[in-house]
N, C-alpha and C positions, 0 to 999 in steps of 0.2 A: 440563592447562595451569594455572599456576599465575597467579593472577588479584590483583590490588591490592583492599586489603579499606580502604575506611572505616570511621573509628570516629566517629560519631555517638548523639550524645543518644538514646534513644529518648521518644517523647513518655510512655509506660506504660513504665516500668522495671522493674517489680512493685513489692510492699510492700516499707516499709521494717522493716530489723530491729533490734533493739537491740543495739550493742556490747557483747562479752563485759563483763559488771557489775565483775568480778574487776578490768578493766582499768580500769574507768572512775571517777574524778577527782571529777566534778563534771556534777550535772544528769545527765540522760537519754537520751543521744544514740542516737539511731538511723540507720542506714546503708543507703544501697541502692549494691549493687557488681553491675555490668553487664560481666561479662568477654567482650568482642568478639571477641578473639583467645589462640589458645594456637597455640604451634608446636611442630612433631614432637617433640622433646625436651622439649617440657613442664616447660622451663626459664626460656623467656619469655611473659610475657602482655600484653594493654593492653586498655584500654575506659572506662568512665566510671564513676564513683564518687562518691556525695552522701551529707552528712550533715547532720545536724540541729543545735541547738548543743548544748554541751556539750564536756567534756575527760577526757583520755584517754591512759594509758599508753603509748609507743610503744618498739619492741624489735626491729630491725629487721635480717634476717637476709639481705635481697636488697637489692637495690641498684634504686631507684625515680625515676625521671625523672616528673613531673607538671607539670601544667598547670591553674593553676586560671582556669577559667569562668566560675563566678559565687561572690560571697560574700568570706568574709575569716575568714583564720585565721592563730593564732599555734601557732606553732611554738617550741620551747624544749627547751635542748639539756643532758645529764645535770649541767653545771656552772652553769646557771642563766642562758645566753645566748639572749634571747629573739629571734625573726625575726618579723615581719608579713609574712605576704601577702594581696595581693590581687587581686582580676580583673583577668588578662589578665599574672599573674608567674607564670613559669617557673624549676623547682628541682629539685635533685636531693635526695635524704634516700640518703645514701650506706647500703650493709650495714656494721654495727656503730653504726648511731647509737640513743642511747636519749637520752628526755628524754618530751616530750608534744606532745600537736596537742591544737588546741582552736576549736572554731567558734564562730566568734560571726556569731548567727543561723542562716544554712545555706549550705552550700558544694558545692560541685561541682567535679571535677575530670576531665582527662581523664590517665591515667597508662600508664607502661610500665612495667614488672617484670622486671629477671633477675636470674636467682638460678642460684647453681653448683648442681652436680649432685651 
């Protein structure tokens, strides 16, 4: 029986790790990614993800629906069109987008993921 899965914070989400350096921008950022769910095809995922501040290359080959929780970050797109979000905005970061995300302070999100096969 296939059963409804919440995706919740966990209070311990383990350590946080350092974004790949190669990508990273500015300051230090480190990330804890909580993947709650993967489906058969292991083409879609979702769960929660935080990060610390700092800035960061983005390069984006799936297609991401998010939610940010707590925090605030700018987003900024390869032509140099910046977005702010903040807790409690809801957003897509379509596949093919490049540009940056960047925390300021510490951010948390809750997101989905699909990605072709």
């Amino acid at each position: 029986m296939t059963k409804l899965k919440r995706i919740t914070p966990a209070a311990d989400a383990g350590e946080p790790t350092p974004i790949n350096p190669e990508r990273v921008l500015a300051g230090a950022p480190k990330e804890v990614l909580e993947n709650l769910f993967t489906n058969e095809k292991e083409n879609f995922f979702c769960g929660v993800w935080s990060s610390t501040e700092g800035k960061w290359a983005l390069n984006y080959t799936e297609d991401e629906f998010c939610y940010l929780i707590k925090g605030k970050a700018i987003l900024t797109d390869a032509e140099g069109v910046s977005e702010e979000i903040n807790a409690g905005d809801a957003f897509v970061i379509p596949a093919g987008y490049q540009g940056t995300w960047e925390t300021i302070g510490e951010a948390q999100k809750f997101y989905a993921i699909y990605e072709e096969v």
